[in-house]
N, C-alpha and C positions, 0 to 999 in steps of 0.2 A: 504494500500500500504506500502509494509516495502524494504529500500534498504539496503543493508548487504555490505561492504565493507572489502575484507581481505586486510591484509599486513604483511608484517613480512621480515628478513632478507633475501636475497638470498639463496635459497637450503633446508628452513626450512620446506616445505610439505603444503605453502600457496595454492597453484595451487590443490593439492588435498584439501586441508579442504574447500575450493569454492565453488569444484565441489562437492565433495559430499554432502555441505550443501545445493545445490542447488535441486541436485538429490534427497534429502529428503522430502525439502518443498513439489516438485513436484510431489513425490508419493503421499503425504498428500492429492491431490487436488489441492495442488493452481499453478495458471497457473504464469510458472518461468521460468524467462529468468536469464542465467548468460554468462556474455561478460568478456574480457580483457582487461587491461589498459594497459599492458605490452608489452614493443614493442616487448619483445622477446617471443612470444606466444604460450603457449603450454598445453591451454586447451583442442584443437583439440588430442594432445596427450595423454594424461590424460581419456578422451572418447573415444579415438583410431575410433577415426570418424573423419569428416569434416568438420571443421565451413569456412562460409561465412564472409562477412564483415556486412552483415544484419541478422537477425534471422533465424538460420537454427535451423530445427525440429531434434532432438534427442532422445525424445517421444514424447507420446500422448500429457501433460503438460511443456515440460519441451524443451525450444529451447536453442542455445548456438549461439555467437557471437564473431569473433575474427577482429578487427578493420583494413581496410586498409587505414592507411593515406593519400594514393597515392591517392583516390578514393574521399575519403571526399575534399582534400584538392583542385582537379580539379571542386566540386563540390559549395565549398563555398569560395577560398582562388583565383580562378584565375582571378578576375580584380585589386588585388592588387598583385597577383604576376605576372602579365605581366608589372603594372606602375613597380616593383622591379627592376624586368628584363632589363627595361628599361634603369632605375637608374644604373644598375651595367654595362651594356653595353657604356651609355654613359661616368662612371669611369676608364672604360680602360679592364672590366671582361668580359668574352666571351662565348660561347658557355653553356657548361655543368658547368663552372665557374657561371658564371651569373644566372643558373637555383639554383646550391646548395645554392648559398647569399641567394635567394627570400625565401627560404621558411626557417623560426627562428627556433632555435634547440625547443623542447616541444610544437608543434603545432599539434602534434599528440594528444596528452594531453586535447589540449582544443574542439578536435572533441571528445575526450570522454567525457568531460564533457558536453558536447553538447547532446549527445548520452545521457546520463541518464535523463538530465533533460527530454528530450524528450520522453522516454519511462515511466517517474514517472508519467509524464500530458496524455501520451493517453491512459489510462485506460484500456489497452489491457493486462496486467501484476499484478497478485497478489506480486509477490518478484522478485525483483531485486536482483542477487547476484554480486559482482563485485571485482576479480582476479585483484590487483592492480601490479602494479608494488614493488621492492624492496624498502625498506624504504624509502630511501633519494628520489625516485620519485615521491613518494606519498605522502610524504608531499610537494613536487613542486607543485606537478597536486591540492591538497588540497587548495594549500595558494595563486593560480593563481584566484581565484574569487576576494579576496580583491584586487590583485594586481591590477586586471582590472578595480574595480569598482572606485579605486583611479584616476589611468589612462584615465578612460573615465567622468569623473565629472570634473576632474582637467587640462588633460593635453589637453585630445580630443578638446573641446571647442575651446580654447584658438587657436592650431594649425591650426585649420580649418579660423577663421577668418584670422590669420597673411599671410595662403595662399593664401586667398581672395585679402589681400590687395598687399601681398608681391609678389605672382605668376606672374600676367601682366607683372611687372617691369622686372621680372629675364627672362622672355620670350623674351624680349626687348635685353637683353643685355648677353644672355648667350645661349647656345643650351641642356645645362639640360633641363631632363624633367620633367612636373612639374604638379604635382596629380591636378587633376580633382575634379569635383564633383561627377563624379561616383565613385572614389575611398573612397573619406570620405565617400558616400554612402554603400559603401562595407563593410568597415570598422562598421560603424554602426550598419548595417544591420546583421554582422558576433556577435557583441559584443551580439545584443538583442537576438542571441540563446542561448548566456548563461546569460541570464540576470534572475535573480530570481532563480541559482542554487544553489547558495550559502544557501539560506532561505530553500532549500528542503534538501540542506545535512546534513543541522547545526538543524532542526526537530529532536527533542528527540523521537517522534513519527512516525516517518518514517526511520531514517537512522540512523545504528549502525555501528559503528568500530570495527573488530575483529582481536584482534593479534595473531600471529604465533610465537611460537615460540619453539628452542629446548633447554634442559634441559643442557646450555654450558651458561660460564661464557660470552664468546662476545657478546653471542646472544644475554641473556639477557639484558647485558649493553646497547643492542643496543633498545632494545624494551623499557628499561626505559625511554634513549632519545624521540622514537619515542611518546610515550604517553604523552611527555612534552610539544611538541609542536602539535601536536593532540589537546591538552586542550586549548594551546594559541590559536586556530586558529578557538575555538571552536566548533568542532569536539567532539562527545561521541562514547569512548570506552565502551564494555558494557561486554566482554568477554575477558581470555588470552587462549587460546590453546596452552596445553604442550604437542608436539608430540614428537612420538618416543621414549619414555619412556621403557626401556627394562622388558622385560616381567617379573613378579616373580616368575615364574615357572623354568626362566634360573639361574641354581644354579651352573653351571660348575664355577673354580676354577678361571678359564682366565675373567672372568667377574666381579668379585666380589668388583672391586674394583672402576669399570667405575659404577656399580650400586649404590654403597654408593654416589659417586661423582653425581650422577643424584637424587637419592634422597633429598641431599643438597640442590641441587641449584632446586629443586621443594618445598621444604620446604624455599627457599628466596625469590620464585617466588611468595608463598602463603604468605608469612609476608609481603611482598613490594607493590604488589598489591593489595593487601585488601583494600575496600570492593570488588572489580572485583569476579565475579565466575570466577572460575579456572577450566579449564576444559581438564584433563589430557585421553591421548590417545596412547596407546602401539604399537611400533615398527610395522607396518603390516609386515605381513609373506610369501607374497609375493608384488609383484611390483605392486601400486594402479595404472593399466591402464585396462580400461572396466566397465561399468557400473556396472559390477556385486558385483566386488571388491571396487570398489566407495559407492555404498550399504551399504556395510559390514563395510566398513569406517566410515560413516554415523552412521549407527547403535550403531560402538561402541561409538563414539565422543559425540553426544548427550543423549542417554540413555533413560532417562522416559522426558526428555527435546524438550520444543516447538521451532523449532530451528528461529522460523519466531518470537518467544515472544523477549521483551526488556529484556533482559537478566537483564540488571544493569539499573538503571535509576539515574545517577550523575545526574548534572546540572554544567558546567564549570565555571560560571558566573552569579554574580547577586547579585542585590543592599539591601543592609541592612543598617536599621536605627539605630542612637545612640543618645545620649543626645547631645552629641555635632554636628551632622549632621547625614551625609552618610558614605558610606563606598563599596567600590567596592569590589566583591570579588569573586577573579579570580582563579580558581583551576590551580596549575601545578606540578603538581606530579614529585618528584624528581629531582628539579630545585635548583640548588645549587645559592646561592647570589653573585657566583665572578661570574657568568654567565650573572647576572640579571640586565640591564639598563630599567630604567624609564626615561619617559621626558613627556612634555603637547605641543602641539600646538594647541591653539585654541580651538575647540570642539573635541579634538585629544587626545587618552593618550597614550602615543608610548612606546611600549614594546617591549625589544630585547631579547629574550633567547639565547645562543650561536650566529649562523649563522642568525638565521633567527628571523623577525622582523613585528610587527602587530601594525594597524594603528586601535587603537580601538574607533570606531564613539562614544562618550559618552550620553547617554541618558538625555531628555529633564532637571531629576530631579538635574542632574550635570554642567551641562554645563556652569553655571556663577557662580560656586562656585569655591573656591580655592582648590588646594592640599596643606595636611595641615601635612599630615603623611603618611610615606608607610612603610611595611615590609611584609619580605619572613621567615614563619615557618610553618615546616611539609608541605612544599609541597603547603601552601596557600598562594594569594600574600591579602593583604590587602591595600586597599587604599583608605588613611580618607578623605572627604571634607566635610571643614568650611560650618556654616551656611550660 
């Protein structure tokens, strides 16, 4: 079972490199599903066919899925979004007010990750391909298993009991309304669909990250970001795709100089990334819409290449011994030190890259030893502990 994950910046040709990695596996044989994480969805275009919000057939092997929130969320989200509803009705919110409160911005997010854990475990699927959204969503939808798993060890427990004891009382003396046992039941019940996703997308062996990107100074900067916290969140990239690479055959006059400029920043893309295979792919010559074209896509992108193999096989993380103890060590590629906070709580080592922030469980062989030393070079973090 292998699940393939794209992302890359807005407009960079993720949506095609998806689909036609998917349409490759599938000619190969193996039976592949590729769906969307993006709300703004345009695989169905891309295939110039029709996707459902369930597996719709596109060949013999190869089904395609485009997610409807509305659908899932009536499906798993409506006994805690009627107590919501409840909530904002009795705050003064009304109507179509009180519906948009109930439902949290990125809940669409978490029926997709729902959605793959689901199709990795029913054994109906050789390759999962998976159309993410633009960067910055896809490391949300990414970093939303820790958040929850925090969330529901720490915060769930605790709130359910204060309801227990605190609910009677406020019923007593207020006309809020006030969750049930059905709703923490909901709640529960919602959290255990994605419970153990995390374990199947962070699998060296099953799930690979693949970036998009094009041969422009933003892009790239943006893809470096994205691969920094990819690695914090333990996430493996295993491939970068360089699309749109203009052809070397175009020698006209007007070009000559946008080509040098793309050759650069392919030759910064191959020094920065390294060890990543690079896997560069030329301008298509016409508009990749139709499986035909998808094909042909396919063909030139991978080459004598098994698109379903481990392209790269890093490891993000992981504990090495010294004379003086342990030593944690965390890959983050292109992480600059004014970016980088550490701290410890408990069996906790909390790591902030830029924005965003990992609560990293520490393994049994750490966990009562001290932080004794840290440092960030070439992109590694090291972290010593005492004997």
């Amino acid at each position: 079972m292998r699940i393939l994950l794209f992302t890359g910046k807005g407009g960079v040709g993720k949506t095609s490199a998806a689909a036609a990695t998917a349409l490759r596996c599938a000619d190969a044989g193996a039976r592949t599903l590729v769906m969307s994480t993006d709300p703004a969805h345009s695989l169905a275009d891309s295939f110039d066919t029709w996707l459902g919000s369930t597996p719709t057939r596109i060949t013999a092997t190869l089904a395609g899925q485009q997610l409807d929130a509305q659908e899932r969320m009536e499906e798993h989200w409506g006994e805690i979004q009627r107590y919501l509803v409840d909530v904002f009705n009795w705050a003064g919110a009304e109507g179509i007010e009180a519906e948009e409160l109930s439902v949290p911005p990125g809940l669409d997010e978490l029926f997709s990750l729902s959605d793959i854990k689901t199709y990795a475990e029913s054994g109906d699927w050789d390759v999962v391909v998976v159309d993410c959204a633009p960067t910055a969503e896809t490391i949300r939808l990414l970093s939303l298993p820790d958040i929850l798993e925090w969330y529901m060890e720490r915060v769930f427990p605790m709130g359910q009991r204060l309801n227990k004891i605190i609910g009677p009382v406020l019923q007593r003396v207020t006309s809020m309304p006030v969750a049930g046992d059905e709703v923490f039941g909901a709640g529960r019940r919602f959290y255990d669909r994605l419970d153990g996703v995390k374990k199947v997308l962070t699998d060296p062996a099953t799930t690979s990250v693949r970036l998009v990107v094009n041969p422009e100074r933003m892009v790239i900067a943006e893809a470096r970001r994205t691969y920094t916290y990819l690695s914090l969140f333990g996430y493996r990239v295993d491939a970068v795709i360089v699309n749109r690479l203009l052809p070397e055959e175009l020698d006209h006059p007007w070009f000559a100089r946008w080509k040098d400029s793309q050759h650069e920043h392919l030759r910064t893309i191959e020094a920065g990334f390294a060890p990543l295979p690079i896997l560069p792919v030329e301008l298509a010559r016409e508009e990749l819409v139709g499986i035909e074209r998808l094909r042909g896509f396919g063909a030139a992108l991978y080459r004598d290449l098994d698109p379903t193999a481990v392209l790269h096989a890093g490891e993000p993380m992981r504990v090495e011994t010294c004379d003086d103890g342990f030593v944690l060590v965390q890959e983050l590629p292109f992480a600059d030190r004014d970016d980088l906070e550490l701290g410890r709580r408990g069996d906790e080592l909390l790591v902030r890259i830029g924005p965003y922030r990992r609560a990293v469980m520490l393994p049994d062989s750490l966990r009562r030893r001290p932080v004794v030393d840290a440092s960030l070079r070439d992109g590694v973090l090291r972290v010593a502990f005492g004997r």
